[in-house]
C-alpha atoms as a printed R data frame, in Angstrom:
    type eleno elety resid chain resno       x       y       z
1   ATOM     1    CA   UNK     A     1  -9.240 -87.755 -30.758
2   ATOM     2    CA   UNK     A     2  -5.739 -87.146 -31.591
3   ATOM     3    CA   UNK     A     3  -3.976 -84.145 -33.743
4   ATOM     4    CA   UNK     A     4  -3.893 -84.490 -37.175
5   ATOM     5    CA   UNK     A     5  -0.440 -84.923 -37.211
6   ATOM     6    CA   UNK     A     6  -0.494 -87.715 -35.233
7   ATOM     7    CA   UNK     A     7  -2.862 -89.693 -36.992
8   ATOM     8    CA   UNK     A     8  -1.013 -89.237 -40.094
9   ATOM     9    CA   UNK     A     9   2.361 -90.669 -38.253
10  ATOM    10    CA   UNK     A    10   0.175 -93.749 -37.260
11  ATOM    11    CA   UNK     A    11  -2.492 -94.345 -39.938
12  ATOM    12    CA   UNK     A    12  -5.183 -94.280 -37.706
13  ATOM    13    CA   UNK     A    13  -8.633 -94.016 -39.416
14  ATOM    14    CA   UNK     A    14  -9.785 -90.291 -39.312
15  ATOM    15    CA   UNK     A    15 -12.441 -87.853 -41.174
16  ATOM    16    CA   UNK     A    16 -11.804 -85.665 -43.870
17  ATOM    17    CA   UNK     A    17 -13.516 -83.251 -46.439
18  ATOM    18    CA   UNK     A    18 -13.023 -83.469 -50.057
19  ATOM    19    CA   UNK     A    19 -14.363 -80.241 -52.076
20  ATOM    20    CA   UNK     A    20 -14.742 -79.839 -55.618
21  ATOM    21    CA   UNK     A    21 -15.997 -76.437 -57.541
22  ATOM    22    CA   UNK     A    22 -17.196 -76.157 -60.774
23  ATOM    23    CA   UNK     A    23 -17.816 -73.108 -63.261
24  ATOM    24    CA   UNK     A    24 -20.347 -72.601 -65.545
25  ATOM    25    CA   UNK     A    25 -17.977 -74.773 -68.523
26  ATOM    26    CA   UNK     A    26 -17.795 -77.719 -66.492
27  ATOM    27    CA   UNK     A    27 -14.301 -77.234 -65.646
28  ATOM    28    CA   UNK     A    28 -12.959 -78.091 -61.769
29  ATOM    29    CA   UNK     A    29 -10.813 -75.621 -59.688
30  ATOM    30    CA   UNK     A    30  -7.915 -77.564 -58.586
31  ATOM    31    CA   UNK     A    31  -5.003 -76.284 -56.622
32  ATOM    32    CA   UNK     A    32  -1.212 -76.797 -56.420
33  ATOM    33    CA   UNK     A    33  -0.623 -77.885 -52.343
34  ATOM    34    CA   UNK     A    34   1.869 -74.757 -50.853
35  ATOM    35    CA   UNK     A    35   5.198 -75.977 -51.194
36  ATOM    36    CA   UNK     A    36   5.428 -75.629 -46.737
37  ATOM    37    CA   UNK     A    37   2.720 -78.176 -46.289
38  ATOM    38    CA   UNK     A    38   3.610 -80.526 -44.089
39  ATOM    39    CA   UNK     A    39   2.644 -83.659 -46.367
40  ATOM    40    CA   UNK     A    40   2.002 -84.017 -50.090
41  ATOM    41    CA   UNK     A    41   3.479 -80.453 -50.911
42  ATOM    42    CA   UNK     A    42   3.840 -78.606 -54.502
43  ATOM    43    CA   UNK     A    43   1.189 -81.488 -55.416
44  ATOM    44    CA   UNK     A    44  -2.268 -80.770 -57.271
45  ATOM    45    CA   UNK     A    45  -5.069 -81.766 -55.690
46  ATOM    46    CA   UNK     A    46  -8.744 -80.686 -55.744
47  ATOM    47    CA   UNK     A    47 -10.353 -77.404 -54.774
48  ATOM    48    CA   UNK     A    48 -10.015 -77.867 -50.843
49  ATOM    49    CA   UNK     A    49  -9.319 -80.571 -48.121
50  ATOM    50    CA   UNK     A    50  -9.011 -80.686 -45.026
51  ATOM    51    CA   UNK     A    51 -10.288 -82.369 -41.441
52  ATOM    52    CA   UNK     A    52 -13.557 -81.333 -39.459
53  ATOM    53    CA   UNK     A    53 -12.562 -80.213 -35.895
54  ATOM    54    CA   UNK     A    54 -14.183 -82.124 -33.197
55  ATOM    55    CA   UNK     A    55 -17.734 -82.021 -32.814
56  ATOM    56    CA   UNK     A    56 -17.925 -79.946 -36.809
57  ATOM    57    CA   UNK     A    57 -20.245 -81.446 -39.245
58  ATOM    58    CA   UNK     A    58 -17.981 -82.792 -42.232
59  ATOM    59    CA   UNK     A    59 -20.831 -79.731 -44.280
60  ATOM    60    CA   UNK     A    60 -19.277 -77.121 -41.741
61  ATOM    61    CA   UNK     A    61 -15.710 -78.077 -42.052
62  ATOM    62    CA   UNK     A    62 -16.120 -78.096 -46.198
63  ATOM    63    CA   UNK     A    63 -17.459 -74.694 -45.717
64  ATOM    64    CA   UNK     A    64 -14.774 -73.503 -43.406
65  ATOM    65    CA   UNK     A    65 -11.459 -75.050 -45.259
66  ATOM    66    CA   UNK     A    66 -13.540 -73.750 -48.741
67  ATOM    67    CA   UNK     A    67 -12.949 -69.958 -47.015
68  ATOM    68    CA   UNK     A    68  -9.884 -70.971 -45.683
69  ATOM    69    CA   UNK     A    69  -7.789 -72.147 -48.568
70  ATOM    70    CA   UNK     A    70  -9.744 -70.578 -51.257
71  ATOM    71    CA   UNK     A    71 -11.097 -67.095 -50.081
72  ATOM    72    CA   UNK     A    72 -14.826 -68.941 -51.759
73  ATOM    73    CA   UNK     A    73 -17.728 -68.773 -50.196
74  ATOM    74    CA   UNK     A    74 -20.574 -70.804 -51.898
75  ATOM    75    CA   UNK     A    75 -23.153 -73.679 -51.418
76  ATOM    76    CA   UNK     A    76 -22.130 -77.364 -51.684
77  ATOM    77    CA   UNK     A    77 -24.229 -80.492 -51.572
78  ATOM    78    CA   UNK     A    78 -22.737 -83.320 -50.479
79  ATOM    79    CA   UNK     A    79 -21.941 -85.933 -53.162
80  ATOM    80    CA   UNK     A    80 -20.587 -89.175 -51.643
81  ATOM    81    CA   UNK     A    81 -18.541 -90.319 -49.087
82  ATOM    82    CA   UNK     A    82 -15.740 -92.873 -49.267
83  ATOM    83    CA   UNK     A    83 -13.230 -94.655 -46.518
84  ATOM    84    CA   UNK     A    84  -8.977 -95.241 -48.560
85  ATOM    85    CA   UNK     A    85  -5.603 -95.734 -47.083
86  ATOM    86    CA   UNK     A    86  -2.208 -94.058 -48.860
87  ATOM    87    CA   UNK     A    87   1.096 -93.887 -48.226
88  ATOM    88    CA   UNK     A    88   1.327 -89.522 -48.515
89  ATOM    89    CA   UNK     A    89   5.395 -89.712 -48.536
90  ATOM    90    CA   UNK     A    90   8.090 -88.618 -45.208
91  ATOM    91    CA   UNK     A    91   6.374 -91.862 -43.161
92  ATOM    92    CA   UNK     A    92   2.976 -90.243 -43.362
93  ATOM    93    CA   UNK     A    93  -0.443 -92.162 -43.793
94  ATOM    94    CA   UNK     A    94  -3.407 -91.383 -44.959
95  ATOM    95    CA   UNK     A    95  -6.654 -93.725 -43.546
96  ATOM    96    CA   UNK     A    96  -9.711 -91.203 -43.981
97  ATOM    97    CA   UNK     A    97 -13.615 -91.442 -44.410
98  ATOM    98    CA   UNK     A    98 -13.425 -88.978 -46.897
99  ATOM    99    CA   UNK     A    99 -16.629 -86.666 -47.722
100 ATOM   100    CA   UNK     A   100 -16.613 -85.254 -50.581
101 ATOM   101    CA   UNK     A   101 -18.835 -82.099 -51.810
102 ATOM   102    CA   UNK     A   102 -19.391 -80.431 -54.897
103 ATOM   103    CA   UNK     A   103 -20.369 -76.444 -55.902
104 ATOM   104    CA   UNK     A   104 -20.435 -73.964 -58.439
105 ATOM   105    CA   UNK     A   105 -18.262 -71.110 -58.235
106 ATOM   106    CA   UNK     A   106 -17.600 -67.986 -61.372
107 ATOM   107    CA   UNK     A   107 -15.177 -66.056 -59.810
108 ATOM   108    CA   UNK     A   108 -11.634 -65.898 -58.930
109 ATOM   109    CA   UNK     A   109 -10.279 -67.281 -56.138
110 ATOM   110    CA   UNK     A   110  -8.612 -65.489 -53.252
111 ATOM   111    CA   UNK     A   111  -6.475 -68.437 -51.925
112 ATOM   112    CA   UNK     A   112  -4.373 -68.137 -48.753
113 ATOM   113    CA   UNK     A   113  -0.710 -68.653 -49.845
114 ATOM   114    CA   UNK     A   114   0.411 -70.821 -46.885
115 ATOM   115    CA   UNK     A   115  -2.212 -73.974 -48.098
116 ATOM   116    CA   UNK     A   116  -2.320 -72.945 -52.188
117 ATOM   117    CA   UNK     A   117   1.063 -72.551 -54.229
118 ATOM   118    CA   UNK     A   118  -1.193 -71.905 -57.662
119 ATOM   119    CA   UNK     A   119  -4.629 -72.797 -58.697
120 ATOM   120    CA   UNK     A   120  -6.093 -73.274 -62.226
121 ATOM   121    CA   UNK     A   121  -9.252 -74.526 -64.119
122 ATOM   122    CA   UNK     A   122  -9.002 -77.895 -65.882
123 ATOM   123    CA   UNK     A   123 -11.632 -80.209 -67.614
124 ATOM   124    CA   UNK     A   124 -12.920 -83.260 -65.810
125 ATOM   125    CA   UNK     A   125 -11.833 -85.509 -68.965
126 ATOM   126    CA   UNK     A   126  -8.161 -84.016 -69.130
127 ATOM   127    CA   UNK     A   127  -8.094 -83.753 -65.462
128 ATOM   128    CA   UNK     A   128  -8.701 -87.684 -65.442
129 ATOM   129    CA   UNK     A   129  -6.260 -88.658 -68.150
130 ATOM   130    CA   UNK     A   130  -3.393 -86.828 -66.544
131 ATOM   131    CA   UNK     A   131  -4.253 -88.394 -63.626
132 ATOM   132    CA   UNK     A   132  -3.576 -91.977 -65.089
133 ATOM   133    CA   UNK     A   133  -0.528 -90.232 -67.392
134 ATOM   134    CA   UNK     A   134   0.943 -88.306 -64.421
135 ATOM   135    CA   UNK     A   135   0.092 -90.043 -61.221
136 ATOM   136    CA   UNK     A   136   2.793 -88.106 -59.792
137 ATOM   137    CA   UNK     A   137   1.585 -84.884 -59.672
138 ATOM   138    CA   UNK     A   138  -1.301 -85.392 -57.634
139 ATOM   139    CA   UNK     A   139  -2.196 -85.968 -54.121
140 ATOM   140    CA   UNK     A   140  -2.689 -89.397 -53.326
141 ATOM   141    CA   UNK     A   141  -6.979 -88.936 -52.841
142 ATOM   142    CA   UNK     A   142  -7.816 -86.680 -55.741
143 ATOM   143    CA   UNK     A   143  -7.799 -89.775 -58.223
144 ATOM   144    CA   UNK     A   144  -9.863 -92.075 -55.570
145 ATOM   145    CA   UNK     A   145 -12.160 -88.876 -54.830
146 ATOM   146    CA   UNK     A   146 -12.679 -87.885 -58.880
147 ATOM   147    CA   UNK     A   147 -13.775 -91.395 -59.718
148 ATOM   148    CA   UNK     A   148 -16.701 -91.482 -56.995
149 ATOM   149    CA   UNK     A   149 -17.607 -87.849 -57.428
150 ATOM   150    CA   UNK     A   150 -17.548 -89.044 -61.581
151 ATOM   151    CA   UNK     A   151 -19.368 -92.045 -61.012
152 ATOM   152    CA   UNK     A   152 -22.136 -90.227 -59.025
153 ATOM   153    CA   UNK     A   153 -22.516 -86.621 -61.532
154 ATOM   154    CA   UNK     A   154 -23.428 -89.858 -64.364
155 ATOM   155    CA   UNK     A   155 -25.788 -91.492 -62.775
């Protein structure tokens, strides 16, 4: 097992967590990455990421980077889970088995200001669109993630 770090210098396959909240409208909590992170920075993404630590269930490590980022504590059910490769800027690679979760959460986030510049609530069919309209602003996953996690709350 190597540091995160590294594995993003070489591209070597890793795990990751993928969380997405929702409120009682429907709507997803997305944050804006901290402008310090070390890859993808000032970029929106979905409610929390992040890596399990060795020997962490990917359910744990959701949990933990959910409390971490967000200041949210809440249940999640696992929704899919999903192996990509993308090019995350600065000579950086992403090549994760991505698990992604989804939860409910009404109240207002406490986010840690070292992983979350902003945060806001957006619908799943703008969030989409602007996705395809403005690739750009968003992390490299959230469009692979939002398609499975879409594909699996319709069926």
């Amino acid at each position: 097992m190597a540091p995160k770090g590294a594995v993003h210098r070489t591209g070597e396959r890793h795990r990751a967590v993928s969380v997405f909240l929702f409120d009682g409208r429907g709507r997803t909590l997305l944050q804006r990455r901290a402008d310090g992170k070390y890859h993808s920075p000032g970029l929106w993404s979905n409610t929390c990421c992040g890596h399990p630590r060795p020997g962490e269930s990917a359910m744990d490590a959701a949990q933990r980077r959910l409390r971490e980022e967000m200041g949210i504590e809440c249940a999640l059910t696992h929704v899919t889970t999903f192996e990509y490769r993308a090019d995350v800027g600065g000579g950086l690679l992403e090549h994760e088995v991505d698990h992604v979760f989804r939860g409910t959460f009404t109240g207002t986030p406490t986010p840690d200001a070292s992983e979350v510049g902003s945060w806001a609530w957006l619908d799943m069919g703008a969030l989409h669109d602007d996705c395809i309209a403005n690739p750009g602003r968003y992390s490299a996953w959230l469009p692979l993630a939002l398609a499975r996690l879409s594909k699996r709350l319709l069926a």
